[in-house]
C-alpha positions as YAML, in Angstrom:
chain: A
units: angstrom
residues:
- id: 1
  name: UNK
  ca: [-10.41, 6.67, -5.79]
- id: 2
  name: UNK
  ca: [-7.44, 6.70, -3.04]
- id: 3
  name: UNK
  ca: [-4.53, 6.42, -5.04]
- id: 4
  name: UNK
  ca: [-2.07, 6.01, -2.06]
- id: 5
  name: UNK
  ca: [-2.36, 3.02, -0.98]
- id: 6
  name: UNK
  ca: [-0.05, 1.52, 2.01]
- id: 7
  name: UNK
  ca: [0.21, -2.22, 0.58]
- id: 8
  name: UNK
  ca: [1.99, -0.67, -2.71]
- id: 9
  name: UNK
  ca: [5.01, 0.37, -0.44]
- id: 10
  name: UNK
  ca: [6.26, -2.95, -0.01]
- id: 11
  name: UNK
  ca: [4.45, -4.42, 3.11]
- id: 12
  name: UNK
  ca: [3.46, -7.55, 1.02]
- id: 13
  name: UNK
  ca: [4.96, -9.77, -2.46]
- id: 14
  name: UNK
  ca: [3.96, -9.28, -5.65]
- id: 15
  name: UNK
  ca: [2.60, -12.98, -5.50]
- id: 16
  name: UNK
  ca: [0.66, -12.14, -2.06]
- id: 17
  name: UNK
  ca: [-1.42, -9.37, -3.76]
- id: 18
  name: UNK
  ca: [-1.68, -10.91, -6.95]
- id: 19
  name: UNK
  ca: [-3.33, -13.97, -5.36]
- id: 20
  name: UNK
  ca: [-4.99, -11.71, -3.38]
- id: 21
  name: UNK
  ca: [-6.96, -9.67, -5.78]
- id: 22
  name: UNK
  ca: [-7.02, -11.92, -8.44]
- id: 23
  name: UNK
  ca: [-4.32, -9.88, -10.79]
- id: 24
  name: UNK
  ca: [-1.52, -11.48, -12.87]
- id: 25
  name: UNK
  ca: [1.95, -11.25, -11.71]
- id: 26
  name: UNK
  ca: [3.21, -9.37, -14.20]
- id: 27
  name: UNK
  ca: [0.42, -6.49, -14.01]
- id: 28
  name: UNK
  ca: [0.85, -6.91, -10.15]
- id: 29
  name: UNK
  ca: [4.72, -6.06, -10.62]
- id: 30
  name: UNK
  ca: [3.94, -3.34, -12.63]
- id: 31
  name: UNK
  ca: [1.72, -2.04, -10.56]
- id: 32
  name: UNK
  ca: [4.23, -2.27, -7.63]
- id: 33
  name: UNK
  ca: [7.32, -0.58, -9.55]
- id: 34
  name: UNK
  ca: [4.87, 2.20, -10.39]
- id: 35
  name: UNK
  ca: [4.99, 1.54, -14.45]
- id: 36
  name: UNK
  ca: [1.03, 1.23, -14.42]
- id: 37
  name: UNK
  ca: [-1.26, 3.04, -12.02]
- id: 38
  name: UNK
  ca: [-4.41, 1.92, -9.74]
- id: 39
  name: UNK
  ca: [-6.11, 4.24, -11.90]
- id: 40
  name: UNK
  ca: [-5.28, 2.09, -14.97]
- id: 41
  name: UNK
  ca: [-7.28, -1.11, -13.85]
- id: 42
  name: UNK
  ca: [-10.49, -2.19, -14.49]
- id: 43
  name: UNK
  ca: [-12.87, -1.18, -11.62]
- id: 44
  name: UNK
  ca: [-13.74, -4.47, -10.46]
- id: 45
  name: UNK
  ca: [-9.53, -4.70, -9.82]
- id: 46
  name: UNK
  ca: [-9.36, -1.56, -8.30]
- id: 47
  name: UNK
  ca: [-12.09, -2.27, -5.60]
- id: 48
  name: UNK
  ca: [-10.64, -5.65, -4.61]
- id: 49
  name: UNK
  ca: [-7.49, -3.69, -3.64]
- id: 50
  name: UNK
  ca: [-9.11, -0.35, -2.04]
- id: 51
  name: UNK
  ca: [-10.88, -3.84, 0.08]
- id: 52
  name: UNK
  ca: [-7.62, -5.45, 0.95]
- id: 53
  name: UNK
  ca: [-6.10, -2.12, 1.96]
- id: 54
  name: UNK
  ca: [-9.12, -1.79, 3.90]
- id: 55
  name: UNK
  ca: [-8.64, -4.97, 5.49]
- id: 56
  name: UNK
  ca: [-5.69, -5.24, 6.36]
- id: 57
  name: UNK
  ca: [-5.32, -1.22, 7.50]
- id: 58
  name: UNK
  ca: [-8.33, -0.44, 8.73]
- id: 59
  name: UNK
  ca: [-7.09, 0.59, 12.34]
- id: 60
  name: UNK
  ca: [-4.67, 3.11, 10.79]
...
């Protein structure tokens, strides 16, 4: 699984990709200040965000 994803740097809220993917805030935060890794979510979690890094980088 890509582990290095561009939406973790900062591009979007913590409320934007917890709404997104369907993740609480607080796991969402954690997940943004790098105290939990992508790696650490269930897979059905870590697909909806590999999708909305998809999305919204595909031309990158």
């Amino acid at each position: 699984m890509k582990t290095d994803l561009k939406i973790l740097d900062g591009h979007l809220t913590t409320y934007q990709i917890s709404q997104a993917i369907d993740l609480r805030i607080e796991t969402t935060k954690d997940l943004l200040d790098k105290k939990i890794a992508i790696t650490d979510l269930d897979e059905t979690t870590q697909n909806k965000l590999l999708a909305l890094e998809e999305a919204l980088y595909k031309d990158d």
